[in-house]
N, C-alpha and C positions, 0 to 999 in steps of 0.2 A: 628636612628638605620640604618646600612649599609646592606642592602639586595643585594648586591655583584652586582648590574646595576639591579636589578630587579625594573619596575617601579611601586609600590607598587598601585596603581590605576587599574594597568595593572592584576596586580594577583592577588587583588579582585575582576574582573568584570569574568577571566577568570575560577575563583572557581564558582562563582555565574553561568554560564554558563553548567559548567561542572556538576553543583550537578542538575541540573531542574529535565533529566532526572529519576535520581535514588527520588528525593522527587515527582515527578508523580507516580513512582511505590509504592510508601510510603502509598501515600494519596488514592490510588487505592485499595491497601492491608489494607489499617481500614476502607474504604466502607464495602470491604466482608466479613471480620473480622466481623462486626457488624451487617450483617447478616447472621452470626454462620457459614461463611467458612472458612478454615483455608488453606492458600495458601504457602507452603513454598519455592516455585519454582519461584519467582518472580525474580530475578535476574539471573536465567537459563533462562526464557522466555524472558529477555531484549537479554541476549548474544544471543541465537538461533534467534528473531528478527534481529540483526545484523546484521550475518553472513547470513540468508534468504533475508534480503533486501527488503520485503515489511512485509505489514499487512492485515488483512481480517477485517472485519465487515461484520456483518446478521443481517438482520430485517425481522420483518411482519407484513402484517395490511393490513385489507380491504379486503381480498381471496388473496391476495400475498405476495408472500417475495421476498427478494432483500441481494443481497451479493455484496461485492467490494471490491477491493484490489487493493492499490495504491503502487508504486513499487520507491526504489529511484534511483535517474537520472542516477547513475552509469547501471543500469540494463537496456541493448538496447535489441530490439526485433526483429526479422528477418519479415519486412513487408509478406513476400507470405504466412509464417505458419503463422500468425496472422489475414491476410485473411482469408487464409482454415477455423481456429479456427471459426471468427467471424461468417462467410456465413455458418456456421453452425451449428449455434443454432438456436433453435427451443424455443422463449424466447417472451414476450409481449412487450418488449424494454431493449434497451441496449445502454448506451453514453459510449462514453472513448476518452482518450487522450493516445498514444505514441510515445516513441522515438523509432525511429528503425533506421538500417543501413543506410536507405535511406535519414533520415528528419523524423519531427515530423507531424503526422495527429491524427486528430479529424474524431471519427467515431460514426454514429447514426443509430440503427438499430432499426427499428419497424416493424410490421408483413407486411409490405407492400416491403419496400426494405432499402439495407442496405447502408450507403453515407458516402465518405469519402473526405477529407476537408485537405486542406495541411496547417500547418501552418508555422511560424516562429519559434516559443521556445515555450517549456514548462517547470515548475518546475521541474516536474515528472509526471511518468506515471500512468495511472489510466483509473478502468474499475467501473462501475455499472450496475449489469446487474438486470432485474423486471422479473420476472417468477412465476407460479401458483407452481411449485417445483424445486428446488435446485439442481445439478446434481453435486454429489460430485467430478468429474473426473474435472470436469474444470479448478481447482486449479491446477493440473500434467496439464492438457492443456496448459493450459500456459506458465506456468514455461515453457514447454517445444520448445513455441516461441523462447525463448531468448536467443540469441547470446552468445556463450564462447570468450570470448578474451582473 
């Protein structure tokens, strides 16, 4: 069969690739499905992911919770507002990793003091922050580090 130069290996592996995504939201949506939610915004929430460029996680346990959002490498962050940001929480701990204009640092905050660490590369950027309460403004903080190009 003449698949006009296409190299049939090549456009198996590249469907396979292509579909992961949309069969995660699959296998995601008959978890909650099965426990009687009916979600029918699952492929609006992949595109809005998308175009937003990161994702959030929440936990709790033990008298604390924890939130984090890891951002993709296209999204750079203006090092001084990311500062300001950091040196100002009032949080029990905080690790992250970003890209910013400057270069990539690794930053560890604990009630004592806040340290920052220059590295070489990262994948992506990303924050975990451990607090007794969630401060829902943080997610606009942020966001509001990041550089427009």
């Amino acid at each position: 069969m003449d698949f006009g130069g296409i190299n049939p290996a090549v456009l198996v592996a590249s469907l396979m690739v292509a579909s992961v995504p949309i069969m995660l939201a699959a296998i995601g949506e008959l978890v909650v499905e099965k426990a009687g939610v009916l979600n029918l915004g699952v492929e609006g929430m992949m595109i809005m992911g998308a175009i937003c460029g990161f994702i959030t996680a929440v936990n709790e346990g033990e008298g604390f919770e924890s939130i984090g959002w890891r951002f993709s490498p296209q999204k750079v962050f203006d090092r001084g507002r990311l500062l300001a940001f950091l040196r100002g929480l009032d949080v029990e701990r905080m690790k992250a990793i970003f890209i910013t204009a400057t270069g990539v640092f690794a930053y560890n905050l604990t009630r004592d003091a806040l340290t920052e660490t220059e590295l070489d590369d990262c994948s992506e950027s990303r924050i975990e922050i451990i607090t007794d309460t969630i401060n829902i403004d943080w997610v606009n903080n942020l966001t509001s580090c990041m550089v427009d190009y």
